[in-house]
C-alpha positions in Angstrom: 0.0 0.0 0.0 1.7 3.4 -0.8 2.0 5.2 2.2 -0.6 6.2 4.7 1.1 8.1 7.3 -0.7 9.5 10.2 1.7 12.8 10.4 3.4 14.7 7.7 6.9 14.3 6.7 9.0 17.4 5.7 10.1 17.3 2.3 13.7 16.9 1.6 14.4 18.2 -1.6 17.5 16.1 -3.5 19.7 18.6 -5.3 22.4 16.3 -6.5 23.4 15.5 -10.0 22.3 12.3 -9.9 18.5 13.5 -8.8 18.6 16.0 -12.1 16.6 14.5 -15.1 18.3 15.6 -18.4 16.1 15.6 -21.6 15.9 17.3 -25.1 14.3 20.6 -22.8 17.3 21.2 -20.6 20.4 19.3 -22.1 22.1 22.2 -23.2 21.8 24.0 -19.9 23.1 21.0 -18.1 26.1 20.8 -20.6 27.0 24.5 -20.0 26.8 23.8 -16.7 29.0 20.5 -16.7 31.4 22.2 -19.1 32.0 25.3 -16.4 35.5 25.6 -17.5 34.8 26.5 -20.6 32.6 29.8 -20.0 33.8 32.5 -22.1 35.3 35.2 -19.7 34.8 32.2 -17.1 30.5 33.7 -16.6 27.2 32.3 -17.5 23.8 33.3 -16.9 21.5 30.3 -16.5 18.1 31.5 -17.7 14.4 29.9 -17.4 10.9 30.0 -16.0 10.1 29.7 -12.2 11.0 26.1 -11.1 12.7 25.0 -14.1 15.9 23.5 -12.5 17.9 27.1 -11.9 18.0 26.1 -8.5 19.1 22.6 -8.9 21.8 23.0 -11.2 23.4 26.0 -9.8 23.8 24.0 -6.8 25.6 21.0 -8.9 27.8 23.6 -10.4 28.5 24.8 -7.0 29.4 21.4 -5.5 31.4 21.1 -8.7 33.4 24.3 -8.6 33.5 24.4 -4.8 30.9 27.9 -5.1 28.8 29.8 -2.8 25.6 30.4 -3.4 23.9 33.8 -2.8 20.6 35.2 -3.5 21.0 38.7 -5.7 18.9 41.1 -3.3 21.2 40.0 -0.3 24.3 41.5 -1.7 24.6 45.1 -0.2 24.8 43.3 2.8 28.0 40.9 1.9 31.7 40.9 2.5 31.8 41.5 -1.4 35.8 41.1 -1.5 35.5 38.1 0.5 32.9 36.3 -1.3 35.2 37.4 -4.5 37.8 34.9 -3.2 36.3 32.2 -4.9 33.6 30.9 -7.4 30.4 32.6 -6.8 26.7 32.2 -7.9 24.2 35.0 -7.8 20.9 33.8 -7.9 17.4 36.3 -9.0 19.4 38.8 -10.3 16.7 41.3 -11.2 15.2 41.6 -8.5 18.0 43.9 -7.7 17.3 46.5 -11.0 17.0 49.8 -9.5 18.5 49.0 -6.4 21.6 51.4 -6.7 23.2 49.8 -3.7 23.0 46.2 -4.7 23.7 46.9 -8.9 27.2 48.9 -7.2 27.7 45.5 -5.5 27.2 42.9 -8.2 29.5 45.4 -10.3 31.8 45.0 -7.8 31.7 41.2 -7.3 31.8 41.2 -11.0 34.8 42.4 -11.4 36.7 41.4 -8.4 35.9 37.9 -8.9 36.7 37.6 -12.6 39.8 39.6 -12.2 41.0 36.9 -9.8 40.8 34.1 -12.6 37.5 33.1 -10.5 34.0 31.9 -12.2 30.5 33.7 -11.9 27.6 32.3 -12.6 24.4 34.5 -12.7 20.3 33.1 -12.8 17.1 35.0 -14.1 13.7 34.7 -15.4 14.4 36.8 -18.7 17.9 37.4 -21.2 20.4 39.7 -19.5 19.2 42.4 -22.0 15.6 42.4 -20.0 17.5 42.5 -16.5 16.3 46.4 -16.3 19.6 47.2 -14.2 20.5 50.9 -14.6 24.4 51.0 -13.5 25.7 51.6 -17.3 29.3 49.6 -16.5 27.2 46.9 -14.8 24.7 46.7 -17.6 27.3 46.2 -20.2 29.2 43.7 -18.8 26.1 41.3 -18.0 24.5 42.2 -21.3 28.2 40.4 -22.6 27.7 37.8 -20.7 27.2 34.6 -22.4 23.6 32.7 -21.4 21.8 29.4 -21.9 18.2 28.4 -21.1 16.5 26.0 -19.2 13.5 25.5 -21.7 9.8 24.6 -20.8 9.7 21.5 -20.1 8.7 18.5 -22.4 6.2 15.8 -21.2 9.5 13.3 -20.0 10.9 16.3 -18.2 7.8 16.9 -16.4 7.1 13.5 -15.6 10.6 13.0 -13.9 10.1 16.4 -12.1 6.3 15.0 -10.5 8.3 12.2 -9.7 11.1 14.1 -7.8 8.5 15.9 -6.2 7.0 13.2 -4.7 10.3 11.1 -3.7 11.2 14.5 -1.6 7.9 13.8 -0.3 8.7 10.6 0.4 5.0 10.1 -1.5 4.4 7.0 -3.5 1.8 7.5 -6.1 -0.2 4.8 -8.2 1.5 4.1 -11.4 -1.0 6.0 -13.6 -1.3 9.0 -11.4 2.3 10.8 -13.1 1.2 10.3 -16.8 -2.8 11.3 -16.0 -1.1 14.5 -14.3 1.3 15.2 -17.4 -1.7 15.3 -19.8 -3.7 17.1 -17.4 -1.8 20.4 -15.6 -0.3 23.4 -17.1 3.3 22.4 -18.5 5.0 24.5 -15.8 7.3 23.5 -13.0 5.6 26.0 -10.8 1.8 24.2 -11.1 3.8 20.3 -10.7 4.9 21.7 -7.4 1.4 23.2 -6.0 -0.3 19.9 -7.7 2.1 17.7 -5.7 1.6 19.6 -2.5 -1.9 19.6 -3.1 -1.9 16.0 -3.1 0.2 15.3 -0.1 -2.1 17.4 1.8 -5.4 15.5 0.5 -3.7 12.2 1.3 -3.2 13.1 4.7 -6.4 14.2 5.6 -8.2 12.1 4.3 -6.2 8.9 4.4 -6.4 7.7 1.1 -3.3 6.9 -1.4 -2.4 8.8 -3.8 -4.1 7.2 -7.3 -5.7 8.5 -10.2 -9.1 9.5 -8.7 -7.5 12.0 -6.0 -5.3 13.5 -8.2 -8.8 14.4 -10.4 -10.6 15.5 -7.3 -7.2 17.7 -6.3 -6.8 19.1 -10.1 -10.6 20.0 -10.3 -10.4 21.6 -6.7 -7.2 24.0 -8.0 -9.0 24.6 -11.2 -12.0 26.4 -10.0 
């Protein structure tokens, strides 16, 4: 019987290389990625949707290029020459477009970083040219910066990324419950999540496995 659990289990989400399903919609992402060494002027901006696998593969690049990881609107707030030290990844990176303060800081990072023989490695919804960052030096040099993208997701990739979603869960769903949800939900990484929530939260209250039927019942509820 997949499980029936009478409290709810935090998710653990897997961000290894090994968890990461590669397929025709993100393949050249994951090359760039696995090919780090090879950036031109040692930068990349990774770009895609909303819970496309940013995430995940900036943290197997980090593993593999011994990087920290820092969220873009956090940088006025960072030992900029320290982080500089070493590879760095700047995830959301227009958030910050505006934010004199934190545009001076990337620039700075940039630079310093680069300059050390370093690697930088930037994330975003949009191409660098729609970054809306108003720091002219800062804007140039990320508009030169070489990018790939993590593209929607074909119906392989979204399977494997339900499936993930429910292994962090530690969910086990009937065998026909992934490929009814592929054909049924919007083909977005974001909507996978909230169905997959959705359904570990129906599970549990109402004690029922996770089959076919309750994934209907969920998607009608978050249709309406």
């Amino acid at each position: 019987m997949p499980r029936q659990l009478s409290f709810n289990l935090p998710a653990k989400t897997a961000l290894g290389r090994e968890d990461f399903f590669v397929s025709p919609a993100n393949a050249h992402a994951v090359a760039m990625i696995e090919a780090w060494g090879d950036w031109p002027g040692r930068k990349l901006a990774l770009i895609g949707p909303s819970g496309a696998g940013k995430t995940h593969l900036v943290h197997v690049w980090a593993a593999a290029a011994r990087a920290q990881i820092v969220p873009a609107a956090a940088l006025p707030r960072l030992d900029i020459p320290t982080l500089a030290k070493g590879n760095i990844a700047v995830e959301d990176v227009p958030v910050i477009a505006g934010n004199a303060e934190a545009e001076v800081a990337l620039f700075h990072l940039h630079n310093l970083a680069l300059s050390e023989g370093h690697s930088l490695l930037m994330t975003a919804h949009l191409a660098p040219t729609r970054w809306g960052l108003i720091l002219p030096d800062l804007k140039s040099r990320v508009e030169g910066t070489a990018s790939v993208i993590v593209e929607t997701p074909d119906d392989d990739l979204l399977a494997a990324v339900l499936m993930k979603l429910f292994s962090d869960r530690q969910l086990s769903p009937t065998p026909d419950t992934v490929p009814y949800l592929v054909r049924r939900i919007d083909r977005s990484f974001d909507m996978a999540r909230r169905v997959v929530t959705a359904l570990d939260d129906a599970a549990l209250a109402k004690g029922r496995e996770i089959n076919r039927k309750l994934a209907g019942e969920v998607l009608d509820g978050l249709m309406v």
